[in-house]
C-alpha positions in Angstrom: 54.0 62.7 -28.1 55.5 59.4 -29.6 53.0 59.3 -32.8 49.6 57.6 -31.6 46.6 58.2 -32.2 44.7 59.3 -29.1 41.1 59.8 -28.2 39.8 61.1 -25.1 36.0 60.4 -23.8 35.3 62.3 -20.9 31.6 62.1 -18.9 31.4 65.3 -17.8 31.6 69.0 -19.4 34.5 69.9 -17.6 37.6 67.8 -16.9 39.2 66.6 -13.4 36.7 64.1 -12.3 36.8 65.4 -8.4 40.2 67.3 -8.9 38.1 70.0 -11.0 36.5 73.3 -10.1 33.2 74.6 -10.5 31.4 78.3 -9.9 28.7 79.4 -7.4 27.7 82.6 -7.4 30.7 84.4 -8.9 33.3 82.4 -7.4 35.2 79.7 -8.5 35.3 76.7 -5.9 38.4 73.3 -5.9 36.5 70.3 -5.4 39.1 67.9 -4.4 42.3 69.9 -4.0 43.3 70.4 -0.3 47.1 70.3 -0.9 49.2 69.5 -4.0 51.7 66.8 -2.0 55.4 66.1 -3.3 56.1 69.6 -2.9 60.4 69.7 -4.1 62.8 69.7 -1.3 66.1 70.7 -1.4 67.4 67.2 -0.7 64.9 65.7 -3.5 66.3 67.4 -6.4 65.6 65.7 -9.5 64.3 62.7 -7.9 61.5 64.4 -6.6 57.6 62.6 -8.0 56.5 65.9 -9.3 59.1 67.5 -10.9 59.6 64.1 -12.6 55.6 64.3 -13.8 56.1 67.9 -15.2 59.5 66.5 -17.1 57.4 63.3 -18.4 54.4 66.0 -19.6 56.6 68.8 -20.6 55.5 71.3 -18.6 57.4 73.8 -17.0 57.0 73.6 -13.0 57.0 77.6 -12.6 54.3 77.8 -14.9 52.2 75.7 -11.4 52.9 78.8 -9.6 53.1 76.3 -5.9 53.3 78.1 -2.9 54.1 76.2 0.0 52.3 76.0 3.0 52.7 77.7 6.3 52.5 75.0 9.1 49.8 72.4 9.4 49.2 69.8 12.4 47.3 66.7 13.5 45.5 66.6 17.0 43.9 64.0 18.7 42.4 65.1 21.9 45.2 66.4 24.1 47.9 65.9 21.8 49.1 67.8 19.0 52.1 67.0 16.2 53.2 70.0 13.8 54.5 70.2 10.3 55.7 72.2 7.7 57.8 71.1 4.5 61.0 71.0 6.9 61.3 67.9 7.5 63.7 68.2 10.8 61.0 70.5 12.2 58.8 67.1 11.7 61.2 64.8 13.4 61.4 67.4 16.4 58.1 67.0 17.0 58.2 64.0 17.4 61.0 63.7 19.3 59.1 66.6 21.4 56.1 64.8 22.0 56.7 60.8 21.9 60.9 61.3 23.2 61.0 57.4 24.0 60.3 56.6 20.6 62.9 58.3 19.0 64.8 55.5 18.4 62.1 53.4 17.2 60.6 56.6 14.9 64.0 56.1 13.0 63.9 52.7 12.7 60.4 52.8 11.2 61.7 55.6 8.7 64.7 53.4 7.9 61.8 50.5 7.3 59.6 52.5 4.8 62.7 53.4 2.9 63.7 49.8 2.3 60.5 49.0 1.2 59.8 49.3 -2.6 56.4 50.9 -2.4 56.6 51.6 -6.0 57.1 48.0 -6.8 54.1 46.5 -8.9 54.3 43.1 -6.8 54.9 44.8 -3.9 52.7 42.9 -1.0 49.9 44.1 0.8 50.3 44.6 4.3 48.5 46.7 7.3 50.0 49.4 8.1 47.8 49.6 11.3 50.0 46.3 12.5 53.1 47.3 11.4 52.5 50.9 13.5 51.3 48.7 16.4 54.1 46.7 16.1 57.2 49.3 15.9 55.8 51.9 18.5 55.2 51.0 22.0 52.8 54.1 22.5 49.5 53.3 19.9 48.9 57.1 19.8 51.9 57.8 17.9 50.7 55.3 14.9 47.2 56.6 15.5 48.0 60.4 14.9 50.1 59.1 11.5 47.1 57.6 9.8 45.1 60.0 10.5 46.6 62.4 7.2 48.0 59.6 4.9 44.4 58.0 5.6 42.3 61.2 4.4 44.6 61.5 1.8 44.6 58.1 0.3 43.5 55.5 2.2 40.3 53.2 0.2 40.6 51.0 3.0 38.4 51.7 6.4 40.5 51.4 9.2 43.6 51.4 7.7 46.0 51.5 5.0 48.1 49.5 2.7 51.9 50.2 3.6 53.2 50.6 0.4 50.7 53.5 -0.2 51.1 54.4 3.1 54.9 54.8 2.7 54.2 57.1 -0.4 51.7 59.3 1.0 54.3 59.6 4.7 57.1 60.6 2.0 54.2 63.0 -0.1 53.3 64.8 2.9 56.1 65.0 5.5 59.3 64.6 3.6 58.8 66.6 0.8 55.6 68.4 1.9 52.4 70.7 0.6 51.2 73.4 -1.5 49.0 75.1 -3.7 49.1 76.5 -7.3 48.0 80.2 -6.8 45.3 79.8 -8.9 43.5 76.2 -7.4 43.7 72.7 -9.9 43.6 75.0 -12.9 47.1 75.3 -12.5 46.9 71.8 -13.9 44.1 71.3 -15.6 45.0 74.3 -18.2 47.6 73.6 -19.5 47.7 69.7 -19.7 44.5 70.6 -21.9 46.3 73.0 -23.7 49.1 70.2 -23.9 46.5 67.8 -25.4 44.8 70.3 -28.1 48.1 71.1 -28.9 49.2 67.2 -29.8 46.3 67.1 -32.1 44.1 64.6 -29.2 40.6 64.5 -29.8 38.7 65.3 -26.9 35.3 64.4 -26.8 33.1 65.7 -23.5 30.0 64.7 -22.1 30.7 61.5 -23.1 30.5 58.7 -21.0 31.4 55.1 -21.9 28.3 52.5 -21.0 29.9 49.5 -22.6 33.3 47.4 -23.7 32.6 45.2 -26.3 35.3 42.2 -25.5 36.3 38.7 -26.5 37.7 36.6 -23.4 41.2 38.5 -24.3 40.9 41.2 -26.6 38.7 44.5 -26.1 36.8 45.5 -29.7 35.2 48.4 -29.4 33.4 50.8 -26.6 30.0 52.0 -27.0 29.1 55.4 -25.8 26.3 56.8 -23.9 24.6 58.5 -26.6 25.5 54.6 -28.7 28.3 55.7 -30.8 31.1 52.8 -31.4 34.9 53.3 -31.4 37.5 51.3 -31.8 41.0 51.2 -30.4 44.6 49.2 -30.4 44.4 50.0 -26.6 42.2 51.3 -24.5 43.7 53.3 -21.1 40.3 53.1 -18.0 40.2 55.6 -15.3 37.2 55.2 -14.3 38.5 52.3 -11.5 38.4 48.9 -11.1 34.7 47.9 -10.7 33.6 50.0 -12.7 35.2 49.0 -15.7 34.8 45.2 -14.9 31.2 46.3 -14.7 31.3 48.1 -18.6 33.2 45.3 -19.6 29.7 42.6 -18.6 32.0 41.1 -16.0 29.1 39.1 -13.7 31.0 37.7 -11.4 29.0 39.5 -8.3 30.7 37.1 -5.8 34.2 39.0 -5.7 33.2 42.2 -6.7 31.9 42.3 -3.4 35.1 42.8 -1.9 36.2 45.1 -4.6 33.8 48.1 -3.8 35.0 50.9 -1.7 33.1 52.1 1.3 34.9 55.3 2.7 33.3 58.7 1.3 32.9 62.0 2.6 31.2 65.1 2.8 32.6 68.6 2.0 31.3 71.8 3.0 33.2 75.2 2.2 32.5 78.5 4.0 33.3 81.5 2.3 34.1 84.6 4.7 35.1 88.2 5.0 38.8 88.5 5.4 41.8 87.0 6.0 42.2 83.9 8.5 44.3 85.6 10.5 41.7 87.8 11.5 39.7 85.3 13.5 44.0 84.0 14.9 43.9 81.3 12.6 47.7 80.8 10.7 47.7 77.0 9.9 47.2 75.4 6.5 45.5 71.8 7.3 44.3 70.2 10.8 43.7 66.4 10.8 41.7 66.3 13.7 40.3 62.9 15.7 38.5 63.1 18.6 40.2 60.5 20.9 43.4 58.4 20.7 41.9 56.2 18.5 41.8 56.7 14.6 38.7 55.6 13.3 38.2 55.9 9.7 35.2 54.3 8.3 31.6 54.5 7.0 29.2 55.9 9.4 26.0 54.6 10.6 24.3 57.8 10.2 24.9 60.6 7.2 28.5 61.3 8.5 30.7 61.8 11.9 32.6 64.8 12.5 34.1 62.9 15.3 37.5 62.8 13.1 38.3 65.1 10.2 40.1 67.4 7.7 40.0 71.1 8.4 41.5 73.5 5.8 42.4 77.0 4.8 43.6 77.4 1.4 44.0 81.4 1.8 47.0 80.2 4.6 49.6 78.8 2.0 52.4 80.9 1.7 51.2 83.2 -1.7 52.1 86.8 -1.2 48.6 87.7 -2.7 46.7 86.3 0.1 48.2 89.1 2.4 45.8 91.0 -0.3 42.7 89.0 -0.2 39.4 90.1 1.3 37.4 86.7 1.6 39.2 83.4 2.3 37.5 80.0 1.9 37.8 77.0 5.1 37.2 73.8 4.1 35.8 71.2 6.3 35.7 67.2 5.6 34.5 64.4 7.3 33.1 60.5 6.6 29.7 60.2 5.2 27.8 57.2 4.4 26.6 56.7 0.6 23.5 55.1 1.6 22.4 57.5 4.1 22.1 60.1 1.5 21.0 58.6 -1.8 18.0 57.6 0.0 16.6 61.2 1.1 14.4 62.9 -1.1 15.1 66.6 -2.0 13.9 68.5 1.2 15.1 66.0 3.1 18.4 65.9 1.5 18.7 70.1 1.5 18.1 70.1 5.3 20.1 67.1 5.9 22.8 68.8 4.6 22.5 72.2 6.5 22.1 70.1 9.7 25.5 68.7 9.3 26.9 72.1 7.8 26.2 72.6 11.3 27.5 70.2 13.1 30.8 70.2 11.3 31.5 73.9 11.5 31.0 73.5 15.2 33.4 70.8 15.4 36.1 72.5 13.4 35.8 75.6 15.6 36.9 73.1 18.3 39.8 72.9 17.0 40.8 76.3 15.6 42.6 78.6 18.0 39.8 80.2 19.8 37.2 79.3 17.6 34.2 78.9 19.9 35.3 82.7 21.1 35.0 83.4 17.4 31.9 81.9 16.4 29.6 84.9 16.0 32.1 86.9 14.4 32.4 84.4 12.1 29.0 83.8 11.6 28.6 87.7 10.9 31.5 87.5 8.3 30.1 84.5 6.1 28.9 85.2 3.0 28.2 81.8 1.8 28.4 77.9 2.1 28.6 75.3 -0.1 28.6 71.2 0.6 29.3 68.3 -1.5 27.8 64.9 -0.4 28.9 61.7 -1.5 25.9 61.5 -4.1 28.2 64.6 -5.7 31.1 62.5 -5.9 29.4 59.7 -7.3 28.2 61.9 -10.3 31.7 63.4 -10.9 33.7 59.9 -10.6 31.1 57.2 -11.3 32.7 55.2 -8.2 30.2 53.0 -6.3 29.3 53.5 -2.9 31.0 57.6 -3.6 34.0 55.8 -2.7 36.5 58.4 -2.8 39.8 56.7 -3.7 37.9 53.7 -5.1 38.6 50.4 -4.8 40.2 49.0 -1.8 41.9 46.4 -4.7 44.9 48.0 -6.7 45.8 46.8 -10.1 49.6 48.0 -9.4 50.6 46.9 -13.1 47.8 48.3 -14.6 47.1 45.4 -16.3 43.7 43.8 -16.5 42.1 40.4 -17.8 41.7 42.0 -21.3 45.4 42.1 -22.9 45.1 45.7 -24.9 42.7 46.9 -21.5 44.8 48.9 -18.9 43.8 50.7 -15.9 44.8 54.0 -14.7 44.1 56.6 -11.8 43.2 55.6 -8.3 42.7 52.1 -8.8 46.2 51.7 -10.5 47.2 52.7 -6.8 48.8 55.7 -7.3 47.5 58.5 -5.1 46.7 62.3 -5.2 47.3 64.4 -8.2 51.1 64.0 -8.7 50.1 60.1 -8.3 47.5 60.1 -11.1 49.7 62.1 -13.5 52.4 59.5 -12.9 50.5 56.4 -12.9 49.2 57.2 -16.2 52.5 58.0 -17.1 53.6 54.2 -16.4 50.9 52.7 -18.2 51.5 54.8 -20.9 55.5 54.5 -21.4 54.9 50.5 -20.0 52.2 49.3 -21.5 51.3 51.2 -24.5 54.9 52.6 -25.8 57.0 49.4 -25.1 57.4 47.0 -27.3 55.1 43.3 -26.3 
């Protein structure tokens, strides 16, 4: 847009990395889109991250066709808080269901909103201690990592607070929902966008080496060995990684840079409409007692906490018209585990746990153990990503899914025209990775040094 030269070399055939989309047998399949967050409130106006992302890109927010979501809720054990993109419907549930920490809940909100999460010095802290520390029931902090840990979280266990704070504002304050036709909403037309800019896009190209000086990158080597050479080069392939084209051998620290949390995915397709079977809510976070553990299993994965989903329950008028709907069931798997089975072993490792996790979601679905042979009888098929898949589609290590635990805030690396973008800039989600790449862009390429 401002006159610069731009070359795009993507790895794969399609474009996304795990926000993309593929087809099994006639029907197109998300990969990573549960929820678009930063959905615009009323009282966000202007302000709001993703209308500012579609101003930034040009692109006209109607054209995302968003449709909200109907109500979604976390449960751990007994307990249950709903949401919706009211906010005050939010705060009454928690008022409802933890009423002596009403006072404290609003000082915790007044907390996160004097605290510049968006800062690029901003500290790290735990947002497990500072939730331990302003509640005096542990559930209540429990139940709130659950969703801003699923959705962001690279950390086991916990949470930095300043992504924390972002993800609390992404998902509660402004809310969720879904373009009408999946992460094509946005992949279209930013494509479009670029083709239309006169960016060369070249796919099925993956980068295996950055040619570099102890300041200055020279050139990148491709996969199939074809050299380019740039004034800068933007990374989104994360933190490690690119350390790791760049010849970086200092093994010692990397160490601690490598993300551990991953996932597995599995996607029913079924006859009907959720509401068939009584189910009307968008997303369960789900965790099976009062504490939240998020972390890399022992064995292939745990279904003992979790993400349960139903895209067909977001509030699109045409979903009253469907006749098969999709539910969507995640949960932690360990790397490891599954890049060491062989084929057979990996094909009926995964149906085992296509098992397990379908009977766990039922759990917690209104009367979904009553409903289990109906909906047995109505699927018509299943699909399930491992974390092998998402180390093809992202080249993270370990799967990780939001990378490394280690943000580079400022984008800024070692190498002075090197600058990192995406997860590991530590901006989260899809309206996070638009506008991190925006700041890099306007702040690091665009400015004047």
């Amino acid at each position: 847009m401002f006159g610069k030269k731009v070359l795009v070399l993507e790895k794969h055939y399609v474009v996304g990395g795990l926000n993309s989309f593929y087809a099994r047998k006639g029907r197109k399949f998300d990969v990573g889109l549960h929820a678009v967050t930063n959905f615009p409130s009323p009282s966000s106006g202007k302000t709001s991250p993703l209308l500012r992302a579609c101003r930034q890109l040009r692109l006209p927010f109607d054209s995302l066709n968003l449709h909200q979501q109907s109500s979604s809720r976390i449960s751990f054990a007994e307990k249950h808080i709903r949401f919706n993109n009211d906010f005050s419907f939010f705060l009454s549930e928690i008022e409802q269901n933890f009423p002596k920490e009403k006072d404290r809940f609003q000082v915790f909100l007044r907390k996160m909103e004097d605290f510049d999460a968006y800062s690029v010095t901003v500290p790290d802290l735990s947002t497990r201690s500072i939730l331990k520390e302003a509640f005096s029931d542990p559930l209540l902090g429990e139940m709130l990592l659950c969703p801003t840990s699923y959705y962001g979280s690279a950390q086991e266990n916990d949470i930095d607070f300043a992504t924390f704070t972002m993800l609390f504002d992404a998902i509660f304050k402004q809310g969720l929902a879904r373009p009408a036709c999946g992460i094509r909403a946005f992949l279209d037309p930013l494509v479009q966008k670029l083709d239309e800019l006169g960016v060369t896009r070249i796919m099925n190209s993956g980068v295996k080496k950055i040619n570099s000086n102890e300041s200055y990158a020279s050139e990148i080597i491709t996969d199939d060995e074809k050299v380019y050479t740039a004034d800068q080069i933007i990374s989104t392939c994360g933190l490690v990684e690119t350390e790791e084209l760049l010849g970086l051998t200092d093994t010692s620290s990397r160490e601690s840079k490598v993300g551990n949390f991953s996932i597995i995915e599995t996607i029913s397709v079924f006859k009907g409409k959720p509401q068939d079977f009584g189910w009307d809510e968008t997303v369960i976070f789900y965790n099976d007692s009062k504490e939240f553990r998020y972390e890399k299993p022992k064995g292939t994965m745990d279904s003992s906490s979790g993400v349960i989903c139903l895209p067909e329950n977001y509030q699109d008028p045409e979903n009253q018209k469907v006749n098969e709907s999709r539910l969507r069931i995640t949960n932690p798997a360990n790397f490891d585990k599954w890049t060491t089975l062989d084929e057979p072993a990996y094909i009926a490792e995964k149906e085992n746990s296509e098992r397990i996790m379908l009977e766990k979601a039922l759990n917690y679905l209104p009367k979904g153990q009553l409903q289990k042979k109906n909906f047995s009888k109505a699927t018509l098929l299943q699909d399930t990503f491992t974390p092998k898949t998402i180390k093809k589609y992202t080249n993270h290590k370990n799967g990780a899914l939001y990378g490394s635990p280690v943000k580079s805030r400022s984008g800024t690396t070692p190498i002075k025209n090197l600058f990192l973008a995406g997860t590991d800039q530590g901006y989260i989600g899809i309206v996070g990775a638009m506008l991190g790449g925006i700041a890099v862009a306007n702040n690091r390429i665009l400015k004047p040094s």
